[in-house]
C-alpha positions in Angstrom: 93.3 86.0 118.3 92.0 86.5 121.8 92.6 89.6 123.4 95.4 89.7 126.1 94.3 90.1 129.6 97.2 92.9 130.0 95.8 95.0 127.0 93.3 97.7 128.2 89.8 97.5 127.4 88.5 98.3 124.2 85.7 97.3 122.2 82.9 94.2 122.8 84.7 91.1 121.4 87.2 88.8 123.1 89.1 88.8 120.1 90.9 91.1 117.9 93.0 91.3 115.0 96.6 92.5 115.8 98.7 94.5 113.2 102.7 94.5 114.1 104.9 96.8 111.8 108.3 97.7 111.9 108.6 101.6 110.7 111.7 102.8 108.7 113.2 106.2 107.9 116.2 106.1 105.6 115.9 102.0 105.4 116.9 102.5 109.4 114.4 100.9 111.9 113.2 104.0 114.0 110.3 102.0 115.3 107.9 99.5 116.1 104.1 99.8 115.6 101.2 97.5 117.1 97.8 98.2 116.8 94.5 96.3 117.8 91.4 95.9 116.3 88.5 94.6 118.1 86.8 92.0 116.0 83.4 93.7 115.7 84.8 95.8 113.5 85.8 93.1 111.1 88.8 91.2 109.9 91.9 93.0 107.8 92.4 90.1 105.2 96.0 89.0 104.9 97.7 91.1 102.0 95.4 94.2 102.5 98.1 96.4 104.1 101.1 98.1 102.8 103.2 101.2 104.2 
């Protein structure tokens, strides 16, 4: 997707992949985790992530 204008800068591409997570601890949401990847550095393919 393209990059947000609000998201700092990072990396040489206007797009990026985004990776959203919700992170447990006892089966409790304790948190919520996003993380950005610049294209250049390649595409996470869907299914290729677990906890």
């Amino acid at each position: 997707m393209q990059k947000p204008a609000d998201l700092p800068r990072f990396g040489t591409s206007t797009d990026a992949t985004r990776i959203r997570r919700l992170r447990y601890l006892n089966d409790t949401i304790i948190g919520i985790e996003e993380i950005w990847l610049d294209a250049h550095a390649g595409q996470v393919p869907d299914g290729a992530l677990s906890d």
